[in-house]
ZAMARGU-4260 file (C-alpha; in steps of 0.2 Angstrom, whole numbers, plus 5000, padded with zeros to 4 digits):
<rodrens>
0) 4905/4835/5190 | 4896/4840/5174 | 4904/4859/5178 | 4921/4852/5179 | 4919/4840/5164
5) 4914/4855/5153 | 4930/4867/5160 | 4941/4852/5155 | 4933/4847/5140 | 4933/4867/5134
10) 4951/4870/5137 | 4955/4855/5128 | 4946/4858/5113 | 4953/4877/5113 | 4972/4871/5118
15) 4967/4858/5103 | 4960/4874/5094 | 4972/4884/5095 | 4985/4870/5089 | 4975/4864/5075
20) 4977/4884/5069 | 4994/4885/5074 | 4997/4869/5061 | 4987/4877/5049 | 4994/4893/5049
25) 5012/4883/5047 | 5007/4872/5033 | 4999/4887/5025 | 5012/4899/5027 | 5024/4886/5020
30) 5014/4881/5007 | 5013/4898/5000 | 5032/4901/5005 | 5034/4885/4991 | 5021/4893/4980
35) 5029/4910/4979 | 5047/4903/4979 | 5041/4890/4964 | 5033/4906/4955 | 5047/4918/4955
40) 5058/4901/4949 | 5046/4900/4936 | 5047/4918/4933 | 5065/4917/4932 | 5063/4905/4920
45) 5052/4911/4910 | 5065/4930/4911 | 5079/4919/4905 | 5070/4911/4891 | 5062/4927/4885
50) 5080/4935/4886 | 5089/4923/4876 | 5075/4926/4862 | 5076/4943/4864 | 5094/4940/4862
55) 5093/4929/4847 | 5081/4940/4839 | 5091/4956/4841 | 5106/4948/4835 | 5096/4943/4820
60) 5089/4960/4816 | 5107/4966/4818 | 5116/4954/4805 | 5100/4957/4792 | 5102/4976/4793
65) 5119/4976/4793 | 5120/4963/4780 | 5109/4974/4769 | 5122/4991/4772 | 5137/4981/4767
70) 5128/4975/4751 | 5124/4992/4747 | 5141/4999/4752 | 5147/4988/4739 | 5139/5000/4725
75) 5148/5017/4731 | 5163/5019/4718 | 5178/5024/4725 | 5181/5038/4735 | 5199/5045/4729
80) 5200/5052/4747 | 5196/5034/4758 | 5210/5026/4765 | 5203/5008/4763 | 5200/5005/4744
85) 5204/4986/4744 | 5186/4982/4745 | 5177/4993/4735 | 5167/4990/4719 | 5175/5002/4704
90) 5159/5008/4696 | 5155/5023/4684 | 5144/5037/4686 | 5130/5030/4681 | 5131/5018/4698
95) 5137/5003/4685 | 5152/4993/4690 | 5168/4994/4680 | 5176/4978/4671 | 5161/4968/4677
100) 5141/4972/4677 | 5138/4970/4696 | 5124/4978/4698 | 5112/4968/4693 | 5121/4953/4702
105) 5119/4965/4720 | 5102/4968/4716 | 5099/4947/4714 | 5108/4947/4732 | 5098/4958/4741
110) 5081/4952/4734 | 5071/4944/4746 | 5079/4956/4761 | 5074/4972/4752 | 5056/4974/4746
115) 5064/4991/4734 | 5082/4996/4729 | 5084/5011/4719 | 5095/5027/4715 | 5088/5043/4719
120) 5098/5058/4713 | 5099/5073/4724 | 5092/5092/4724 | 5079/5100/4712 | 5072/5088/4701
125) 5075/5068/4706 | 5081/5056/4692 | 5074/5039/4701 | 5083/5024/4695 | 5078/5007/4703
130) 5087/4992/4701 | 5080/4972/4701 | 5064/4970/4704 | 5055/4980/4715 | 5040/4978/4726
135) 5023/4988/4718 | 5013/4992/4734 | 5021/5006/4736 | 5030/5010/4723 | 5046/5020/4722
140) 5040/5035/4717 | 5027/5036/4733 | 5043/5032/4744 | 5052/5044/4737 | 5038/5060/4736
145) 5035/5054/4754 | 5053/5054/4762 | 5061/5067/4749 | 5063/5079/4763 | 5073/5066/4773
150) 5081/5058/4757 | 5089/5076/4755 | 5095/5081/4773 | 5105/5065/4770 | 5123/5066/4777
155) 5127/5049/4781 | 5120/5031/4779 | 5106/5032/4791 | 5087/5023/4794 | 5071/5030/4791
160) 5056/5032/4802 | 5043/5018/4798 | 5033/5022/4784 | 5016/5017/4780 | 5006/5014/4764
165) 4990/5007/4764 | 4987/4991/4755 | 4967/4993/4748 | 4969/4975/4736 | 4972/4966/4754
170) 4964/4978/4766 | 4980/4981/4775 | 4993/4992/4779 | 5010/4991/4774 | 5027/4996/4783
175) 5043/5001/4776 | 5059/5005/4783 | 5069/5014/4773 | 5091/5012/4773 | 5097/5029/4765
180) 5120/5029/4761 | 5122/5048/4752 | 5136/5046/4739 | 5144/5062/4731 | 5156/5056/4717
185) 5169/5070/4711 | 5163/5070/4692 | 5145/5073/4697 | 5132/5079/4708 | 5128/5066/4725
190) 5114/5055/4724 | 5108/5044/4738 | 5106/5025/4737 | 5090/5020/4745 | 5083/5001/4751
195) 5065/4998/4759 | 5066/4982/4772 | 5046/4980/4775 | 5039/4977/4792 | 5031/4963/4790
200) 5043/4953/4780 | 5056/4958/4796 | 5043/4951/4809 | 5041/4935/4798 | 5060/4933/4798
205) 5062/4935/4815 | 5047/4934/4825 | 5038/4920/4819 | 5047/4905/4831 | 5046/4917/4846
210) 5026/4920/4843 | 5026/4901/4842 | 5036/4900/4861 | 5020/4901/4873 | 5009/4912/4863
215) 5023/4925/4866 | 5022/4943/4856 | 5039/4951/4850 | 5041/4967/4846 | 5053/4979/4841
220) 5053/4999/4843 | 5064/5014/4837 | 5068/5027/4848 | 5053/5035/4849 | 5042/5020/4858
225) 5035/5015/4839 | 5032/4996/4835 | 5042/4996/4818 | 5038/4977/4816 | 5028/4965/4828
230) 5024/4947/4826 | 5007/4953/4829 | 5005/4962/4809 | 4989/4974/4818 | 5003/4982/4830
235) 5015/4987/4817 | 5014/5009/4816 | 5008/5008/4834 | 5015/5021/4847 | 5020/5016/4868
240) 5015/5030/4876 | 5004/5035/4890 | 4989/5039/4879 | 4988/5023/4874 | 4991/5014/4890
245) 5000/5021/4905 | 5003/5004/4913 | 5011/5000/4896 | 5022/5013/4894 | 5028/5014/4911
250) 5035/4998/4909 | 5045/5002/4894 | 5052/5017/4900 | 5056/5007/4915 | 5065/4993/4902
255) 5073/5005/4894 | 5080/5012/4910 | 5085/4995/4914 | 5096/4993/4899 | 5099/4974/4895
260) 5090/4960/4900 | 5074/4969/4909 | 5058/4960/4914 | 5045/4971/4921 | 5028/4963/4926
265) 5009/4967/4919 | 4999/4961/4933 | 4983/4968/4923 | 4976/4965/4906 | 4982/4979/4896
270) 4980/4984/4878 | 4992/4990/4862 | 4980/5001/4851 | 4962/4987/4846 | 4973/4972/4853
275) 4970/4966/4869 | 4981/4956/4883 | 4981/4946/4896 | 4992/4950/4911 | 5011/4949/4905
280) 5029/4947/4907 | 5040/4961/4896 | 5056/4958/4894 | 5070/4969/4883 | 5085/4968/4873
285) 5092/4985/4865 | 5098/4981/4848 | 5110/4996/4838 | 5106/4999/4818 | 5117/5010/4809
290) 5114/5026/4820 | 5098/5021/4830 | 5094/5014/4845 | 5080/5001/4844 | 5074/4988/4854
295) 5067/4970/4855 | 5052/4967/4867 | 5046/4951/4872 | 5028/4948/4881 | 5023/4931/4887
300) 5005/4929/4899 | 5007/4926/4915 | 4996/4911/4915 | 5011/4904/4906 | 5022/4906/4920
305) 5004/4899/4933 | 5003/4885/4923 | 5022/4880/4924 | 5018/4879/4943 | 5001/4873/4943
310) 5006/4856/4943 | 5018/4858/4955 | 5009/4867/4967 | 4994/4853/4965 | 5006/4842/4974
315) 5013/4853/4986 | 4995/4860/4990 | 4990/4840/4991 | 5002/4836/5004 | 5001/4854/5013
320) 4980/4847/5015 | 4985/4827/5018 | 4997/4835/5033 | 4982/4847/5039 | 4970/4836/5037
325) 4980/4820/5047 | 4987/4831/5059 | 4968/4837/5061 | 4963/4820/5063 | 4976/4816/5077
330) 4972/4831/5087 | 4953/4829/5085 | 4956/4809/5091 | 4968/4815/5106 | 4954/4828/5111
335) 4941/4814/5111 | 4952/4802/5122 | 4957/4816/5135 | 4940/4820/5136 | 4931/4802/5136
340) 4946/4799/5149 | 4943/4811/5160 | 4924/4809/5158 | 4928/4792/5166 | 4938/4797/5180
345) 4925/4809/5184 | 4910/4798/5182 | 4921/4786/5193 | 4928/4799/5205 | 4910/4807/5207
350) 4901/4789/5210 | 4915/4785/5224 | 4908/4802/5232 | 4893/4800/5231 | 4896/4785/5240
355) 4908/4791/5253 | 4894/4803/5256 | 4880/4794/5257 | 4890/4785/5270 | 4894/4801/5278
360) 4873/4806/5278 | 4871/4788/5284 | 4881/4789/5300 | 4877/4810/5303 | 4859/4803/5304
365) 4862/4792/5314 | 4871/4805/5327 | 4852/4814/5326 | 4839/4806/5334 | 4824/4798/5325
370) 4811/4791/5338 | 4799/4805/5345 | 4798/4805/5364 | 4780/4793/5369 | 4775/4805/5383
375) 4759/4814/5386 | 4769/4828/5393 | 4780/4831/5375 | 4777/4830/5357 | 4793/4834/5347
380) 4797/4835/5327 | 4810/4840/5317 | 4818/4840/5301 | 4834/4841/5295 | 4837/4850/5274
385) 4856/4850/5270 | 4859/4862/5258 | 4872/4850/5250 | 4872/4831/5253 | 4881/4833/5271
390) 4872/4846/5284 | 4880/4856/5293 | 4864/4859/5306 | 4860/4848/5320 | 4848/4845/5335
395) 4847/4833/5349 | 4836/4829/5362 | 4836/4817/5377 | 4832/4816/5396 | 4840/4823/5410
400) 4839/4816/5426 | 4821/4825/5436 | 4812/4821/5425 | 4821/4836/5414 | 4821/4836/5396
405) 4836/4842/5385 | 4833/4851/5367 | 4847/4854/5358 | 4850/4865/5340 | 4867/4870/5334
410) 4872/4878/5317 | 4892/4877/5311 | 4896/4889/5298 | 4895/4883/5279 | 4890/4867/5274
415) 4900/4849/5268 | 4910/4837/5274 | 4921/4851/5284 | 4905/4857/5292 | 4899/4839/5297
420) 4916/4834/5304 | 4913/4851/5317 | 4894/4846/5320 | 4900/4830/5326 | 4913/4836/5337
425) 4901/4850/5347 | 4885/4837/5344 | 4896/4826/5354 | 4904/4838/5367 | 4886/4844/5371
430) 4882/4826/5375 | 4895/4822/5386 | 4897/4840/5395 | 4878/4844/5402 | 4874/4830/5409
435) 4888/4834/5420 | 4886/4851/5421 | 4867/4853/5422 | 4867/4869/5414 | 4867/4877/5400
440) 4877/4891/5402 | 4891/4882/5410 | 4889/4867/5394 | 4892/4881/5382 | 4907/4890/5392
445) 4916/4873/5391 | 4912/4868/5375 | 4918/4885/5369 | 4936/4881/5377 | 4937/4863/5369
450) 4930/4870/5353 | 4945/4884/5354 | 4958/4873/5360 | 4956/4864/5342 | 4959/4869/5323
455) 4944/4873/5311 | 4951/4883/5299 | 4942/4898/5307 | 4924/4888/5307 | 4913/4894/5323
460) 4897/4885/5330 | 4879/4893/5335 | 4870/4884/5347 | 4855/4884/5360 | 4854/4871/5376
465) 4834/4871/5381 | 4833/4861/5397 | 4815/4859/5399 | 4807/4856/5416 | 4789/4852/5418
470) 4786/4848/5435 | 4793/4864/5440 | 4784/4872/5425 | 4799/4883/5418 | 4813/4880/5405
475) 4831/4884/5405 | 4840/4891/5390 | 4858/4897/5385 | 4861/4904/5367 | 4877/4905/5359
480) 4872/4920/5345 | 4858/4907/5337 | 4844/4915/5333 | 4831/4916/5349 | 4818/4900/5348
485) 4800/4906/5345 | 4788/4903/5360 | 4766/4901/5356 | 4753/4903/5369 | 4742/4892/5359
490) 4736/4911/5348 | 4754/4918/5340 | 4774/4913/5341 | 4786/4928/5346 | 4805/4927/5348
495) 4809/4922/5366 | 4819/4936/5373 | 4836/4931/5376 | 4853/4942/5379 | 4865/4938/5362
500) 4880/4931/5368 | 4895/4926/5355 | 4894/4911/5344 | 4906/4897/5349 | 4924/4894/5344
505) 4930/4913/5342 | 4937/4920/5362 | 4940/4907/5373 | 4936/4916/5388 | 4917/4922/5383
510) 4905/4917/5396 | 4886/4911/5393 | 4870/4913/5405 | 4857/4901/5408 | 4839/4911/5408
515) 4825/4906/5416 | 4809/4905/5409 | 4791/4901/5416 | 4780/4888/5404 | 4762/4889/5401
520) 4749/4872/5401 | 4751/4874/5379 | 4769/4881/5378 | 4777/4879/5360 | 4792/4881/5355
525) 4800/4882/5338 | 4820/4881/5335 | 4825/4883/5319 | 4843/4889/5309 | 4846/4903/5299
530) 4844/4892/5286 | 4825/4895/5288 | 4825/4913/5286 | 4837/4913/5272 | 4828/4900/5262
535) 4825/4912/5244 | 4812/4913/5232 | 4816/4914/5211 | 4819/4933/5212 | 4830/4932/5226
540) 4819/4936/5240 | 4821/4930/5258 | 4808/4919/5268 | 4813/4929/5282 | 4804/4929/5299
545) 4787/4938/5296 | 4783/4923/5283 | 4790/4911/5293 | 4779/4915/5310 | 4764/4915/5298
550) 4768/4898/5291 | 4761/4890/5305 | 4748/4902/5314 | 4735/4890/5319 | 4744/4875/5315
555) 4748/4869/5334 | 4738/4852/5334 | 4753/4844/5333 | 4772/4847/5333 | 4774/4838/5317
560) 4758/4847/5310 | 4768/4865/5312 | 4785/4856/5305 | 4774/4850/5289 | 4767/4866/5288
565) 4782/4876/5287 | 4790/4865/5277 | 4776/4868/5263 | 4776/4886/5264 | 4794/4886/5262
570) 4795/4874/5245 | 4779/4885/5237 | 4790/4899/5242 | 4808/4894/5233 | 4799/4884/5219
575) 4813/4875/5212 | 4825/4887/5217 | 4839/4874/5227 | 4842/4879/5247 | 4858/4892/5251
580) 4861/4884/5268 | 4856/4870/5280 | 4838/4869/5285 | 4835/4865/5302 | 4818/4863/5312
585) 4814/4856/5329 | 4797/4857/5336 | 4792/4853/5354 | 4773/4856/5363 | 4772/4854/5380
590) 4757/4850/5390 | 4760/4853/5409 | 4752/4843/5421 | 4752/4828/5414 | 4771/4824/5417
595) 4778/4809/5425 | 4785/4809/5441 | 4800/4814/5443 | 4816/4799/5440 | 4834/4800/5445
600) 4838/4786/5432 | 4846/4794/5417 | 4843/4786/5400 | 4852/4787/5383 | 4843/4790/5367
605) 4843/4778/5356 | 4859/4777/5343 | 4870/4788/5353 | 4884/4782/5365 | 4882/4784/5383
</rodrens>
């Protein structure tokens, strides 16, 4: 029962097992499926807002710069040969307008956008004529030595790489942006109006709400991958390029390639020249100045986008482990109960056998006789070891009219219930057939037809008929292919040579002989089953027949005195190993010449049916 209980109990908790992983894998797999589906959500967001201030600040740096060119297209004079005059300023050649000073008016318009505003004449030696106030770090003439080369390839209104100057009163470095418009009036030689937009003040205008969004960094490059102005001041004059970081720039180059509206993500920290970041999100917007391409960057951490979906992953993660853990709970409780249940039934089940069975040992017993024959002429003892809790193995004795004394031993393949339900049948076929037959050859010839005649499920019987006769001195035996009884002469047992004949319940037609054979004054014989022989010791070794003659050398006081002795041998021999078959032993000594006279009356052994 205990087997069984353990094979039920194991494939419920691994059906159970396997379940509870089942559910878990679902509730994980879903609970990441919301994770990921809230995170790029989030992410999507988080591209949309970034976009917009991409957007907003691009349009911004547009507006400013263009703002700034119209200003100073104002102070060109008029170009006889342009078409559209309407608008123009009328100024001399010294830049002034005509009618009303303007000049000075433009200047007090552009301050605060431009950090310098100055005329700057072209070709050999430079006449440098600033108007308004103009910033001191650098001053004009520094712009100008620096940039004359570009002031004089001038052909059109055009920007200026970033410029930078290092400011050593604040320890800091200063860029400059430079908007060049060459003008050639007729009456003189060209001169180029120049206006410096600083870096900084550009990032303050623009960048300052967007580094406030989310600890978000905004930068804007030229066409050459260089940060022209950053809300971060340290990364202004910085260059994107592999050097600096390969993760980096390949997600520039990639924005860039993407044209509007980009997002590219920096799963790892990554660093700008001395800064340092944290995994970002980059997105882009391309804003056009003049004749160059720039464009608005935006970076926001990821940890931005995590902690939009913390919380809601918290709750989903919550549930996900309250639906894990009651579902665990349900399985784990309906486990218990199928297993308790089934516990019951089997406890119940295996106490209603053991019942049926010791009811079932009860009435086989009784089939066996118990009382030893009280004659001085016979001393018999037996012993009867099922293998399970129903033998298979039985004997019999009981008299035969002169004074004749039947010893019967039968063995039926296997053991249980099916085995005891087959020894009743031939125990009770031998009981009823050779008292009529008188012989045992002719009892096991019919029993073997009755046995055939009926279904066993391919069962078969061995059995041996010894009809002993002391007056006459001999004994009469017939085998069925049971091992041959051993016979002492008071010094040593052999095997009683008998001819095999087949067992019982296979060929109908087999036939049996009775032999004779002569007895001595101390004639003992020993039948025993297979059983006996077979009986194994811890490391699987057989009793066999050599052990078994030697059990009971010199132990022939008494029948029961050989049974015991045997018996002993045989539990020092398997230790605690259990019994493989039934273990059947019948003992009889004879001592001749002391017999009865012979009686025609016939009596029945007690608990058997006449």
């Amino acid at each position: 029962m205990e087997q069984s209980l353990r094979r039920f109990a194991r494939r419920i908790l691994l059906v159970h097992l396997a379940l509870l992983v089942l559910l878990l894998g679902v509730v994980f797999f879903a609970t990441w499926g919301v994770y990921r589906s809230a995170r790029d959500q989030a992410f999507e967001q988080a591209q949309k807002q970034q976009n917009l201030l991409g957007s907003e600040a691009a349009s911004g740096l547009k507006g400013y710069y263009d703002s700034i060119f119209s200003d100073l297209e104002l102070l060109r004079p008029i170009n006889p040969d342009d078409e559209d005059t309407e608008d123009r300023i009328p100024v001399d050649e010294t830049g002034v307008a005509t009618g009303r000073n303007l000049s000075p008016l433009l200047a007090m318009q552009l301050n605060g956008r431009v950090a310098h505003l100055f005329r700057v004449d072209k070709g050999g030696k430079y006449d440098i004529r600033p108007f308004g106030k103009q910033a001191t770090i650098p001053t004009v003439q520094e712009l100008v030595e620096r940039n004359h080369a570009w002031i004089d390839s001038l052909d059109k209104p055009t920007i200026s790489p970033l410029e930078q100057f290092d400011d050593k009163q604040n320890d800091v470095v200063r860029g400059f942006i430079l908007i060049g418009i060459p003008v050639r009036p007729a009456l003189r030689r060209g001169y180029v109006l120049v206006a410096s937009v600083s870096a900084r003040a550009t990032a303050r205008r623009f960048f300052e709400d967007v580094s406030r969004v989310s600890n978000s960094t905004a930068l804007l490059i030229d066409d050459n991958h260089t940060i022209i102005a950053a809300s971060n001041s340290n990364l202004i004059g910085r260059r994107i390029n592999a050097t600096t970081d390969p993760q980096v720039s390949a997600a520039v180059s990639s924005l860039a390639a993407q044209g509007d509206n980009g997002a590219e993500r920096l799963t790892r920290p990554f660093a700008i020249g001395q800064e340092h970041f944290a995994p970002a999100l980059l997105t882009n917007q391309p804003v056009t100045v003049l004749d160059k391409q720039w464009t608005v960057i935006i970076t926001s951490p990821l940890s931005n986008v995590d902690a939009v979906i913390r919380q809601l992953f918290g709750k989903a993660l919550f549930w996900a482990l309250f639906v894990a853990l009651s579902m665990t709970a349900i399985l784990v409780s309906t486990a218990v109960q199928l297993i308790s249940n089934r516990a019951r039934n089997e406890r119940e089940r295996h106490e209603l056998l053991e019942k049926e069975l010791k009811q079932a040992r009860e009435i086989q017993l009784a089939w066996l006789p118990q009382k030893r024959p009280q004659t001085e002429s016979l001393d018999i003892a037996t012993v009867n070891h099922p293998a399970s809790r129903i033998s298979g193995d039985f004997y019999n004795w009981f008299d035969l009219p002169g004074g004749r004394t039947a010893v019967v031993i039968g063995d039926v393949t296997g053991h249980g219930m099916a085995a005891a339900f087959l020894m009743a049948t031939t125990q009770l076929l031998v009981r009823n057939t050779l008292p009529q037959t008188m012989d045992p050859g002719r009892c096991l010839e019919e029993i073997n037809r009755q046995l055939c005649t009926q279904v066993f499920n391919g069962q078969f019987v061995t059995l041996q008929i010894l009809i002993l006769d002391p007056q006459n001195e001999r004994v009469e035996v017939g085998t069925a292919g049971h091992p041959p009884p051993l016979i002492g002469d008071g010094y040593s047992f052999q095997p009683l040579q008998l001819e095999p004949n087949l067992v019982l319940g296979v060929e109908k037609q087999s036939t049996y002989a009775t032999e004779t054979f002569d007895l001595s004054s101390t004639s003992t014989f020993v039948l025993y089953t297979d059983g006996v022989l077979d009986a194994e010791a811890p490391d699987g070794d057989r009793f066999g027949l050599t052990r078994f003659r030697e059990s009971f050398a010199g132990r022939t006081d008494s029948a029961q005195g050989l049974v015991d002795a045997t018996l002993a041998a045989i539990d020092a021999f398997r230790g605690r190993r259990p019994l493989a078959d039934d273990l059947t032993l019948v003992a009889v000594q004879l001592q001749l010449g002391t017999a009865p006279a012979a009686t025609a009356e016939f009596r029945h052994p007690a608990g058997l049916p006449a």
